[in-house]
C-alpha positions in Angstrom: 23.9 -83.6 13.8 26.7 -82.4 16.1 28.8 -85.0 18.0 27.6 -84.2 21.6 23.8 -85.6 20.5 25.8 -88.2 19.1 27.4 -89.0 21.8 24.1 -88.4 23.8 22.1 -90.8 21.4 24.7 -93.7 21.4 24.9 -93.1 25.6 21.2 -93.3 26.2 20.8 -96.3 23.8 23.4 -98.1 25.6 21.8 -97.5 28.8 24.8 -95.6 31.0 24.8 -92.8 32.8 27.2 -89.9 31.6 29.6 -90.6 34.8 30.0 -94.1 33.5 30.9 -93.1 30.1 33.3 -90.3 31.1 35.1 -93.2 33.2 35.3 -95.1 30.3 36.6 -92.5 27.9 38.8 -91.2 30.5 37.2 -87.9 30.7 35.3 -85.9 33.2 31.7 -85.8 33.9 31.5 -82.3 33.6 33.3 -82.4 29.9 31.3 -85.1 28.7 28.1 -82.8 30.3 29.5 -79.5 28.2 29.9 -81.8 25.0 26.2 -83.4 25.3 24.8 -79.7 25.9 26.8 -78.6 23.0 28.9 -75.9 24.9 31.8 -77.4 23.7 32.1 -79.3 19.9 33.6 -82.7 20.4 36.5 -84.3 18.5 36.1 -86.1 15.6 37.6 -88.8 17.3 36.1 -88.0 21.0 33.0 -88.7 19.1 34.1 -92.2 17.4 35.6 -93.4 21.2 32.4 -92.6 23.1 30.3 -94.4 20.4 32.6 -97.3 20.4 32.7 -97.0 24.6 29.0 -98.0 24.3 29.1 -100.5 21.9 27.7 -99.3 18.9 29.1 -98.3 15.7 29.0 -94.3 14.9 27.3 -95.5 11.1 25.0 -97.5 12.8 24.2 -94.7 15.5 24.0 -91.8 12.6 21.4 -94.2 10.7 18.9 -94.7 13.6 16.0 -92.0 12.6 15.3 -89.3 15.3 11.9 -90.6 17.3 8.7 -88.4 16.4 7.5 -86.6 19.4 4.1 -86.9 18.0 4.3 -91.0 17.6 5.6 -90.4 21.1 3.0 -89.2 22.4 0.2 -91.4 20.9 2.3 -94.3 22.3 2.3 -92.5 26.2 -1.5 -92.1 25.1 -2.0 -96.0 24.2 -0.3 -97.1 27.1 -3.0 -95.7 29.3 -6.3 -97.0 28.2 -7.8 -100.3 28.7 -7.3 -103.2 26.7 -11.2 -102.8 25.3 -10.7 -99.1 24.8 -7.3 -100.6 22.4 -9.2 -102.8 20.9 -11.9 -100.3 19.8 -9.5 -98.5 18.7 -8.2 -101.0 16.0 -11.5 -101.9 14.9 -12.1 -98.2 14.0 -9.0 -98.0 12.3 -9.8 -101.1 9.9 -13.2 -100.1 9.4 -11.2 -96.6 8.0 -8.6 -98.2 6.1 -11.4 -100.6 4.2 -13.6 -97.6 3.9 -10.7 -95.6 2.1 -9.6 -99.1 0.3 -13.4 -98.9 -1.1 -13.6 -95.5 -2.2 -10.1 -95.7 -4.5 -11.8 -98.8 -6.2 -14.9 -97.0 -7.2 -12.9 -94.7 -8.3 -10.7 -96.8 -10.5 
C-alpha cells in the first residue's frame, strides 16, 4: 500500500477534511492532495505524522482490511428495502444454510 492511501485511509476514518489535516501537519492542501492521489510518494515519516495527526496508529491503520465493493454494495442494496422484504430475506437464507447443513449430514 503506498503512503498517500494511507494517509487517505487514516484521514477519512478520522473524519477530517484534507484542509484540516494539512493544517495540522503543517502542510498545504494541495501537497497533501498530490500525496493522496499518488503524484507525489510521501515520507516515511510524512506518513507516520499524518496517521498520528488523526489519532490512529499507522499498525493499527495498515491492519484494517480494505472494504469489499461487492459487500458494499449488498449493504447500499439492504438499506433500501422494507423491513418485511429484510426479513424475507433472512428466512431464505436459514432455510439455505439448514438445507446445505442437511445435505453434508446425509452425506457423512
Amino acid at each position: 500500500m503506498r503512503g498517500g492511501s494511507v494517509i487517505r485511509r487514516a484521514r477519512t476514518r478520522a473524519g477530517l477534511t484534507q484542509s484540516q489535516l494539512a493544517r495540522m501537519v503543517g502542510t498545504t492542501d494541495s501537497a497533501l492532495s498530490r500525496w493522496e492521489h499518488g503524484r507525489v510518494e510521501p515520507a516515511y515519516t510524512t506518513v507516520e505524522r499524518c496517521v498520528a495527526a488523526c489519532g490512529l496508529t499507522l499498525a493499527g491503520v495498515l491492519r484494517e482490511p480494505d472494504a469489499d465493493p461487492h459487500d458494499l454494495s449488498l449493504l447500499d442494496t439492504t438499506l433500501g428495502l422494507s423491513i418485511d422484504e429484510r426479513a424475507s430475506r433472512m428466512v431464505d437464507f436459514v432455510r439455505a444454510v439448514r438445507s446445505g447443513r442437511a445435505a453434508v449430514e446425509r452425506a457423512s
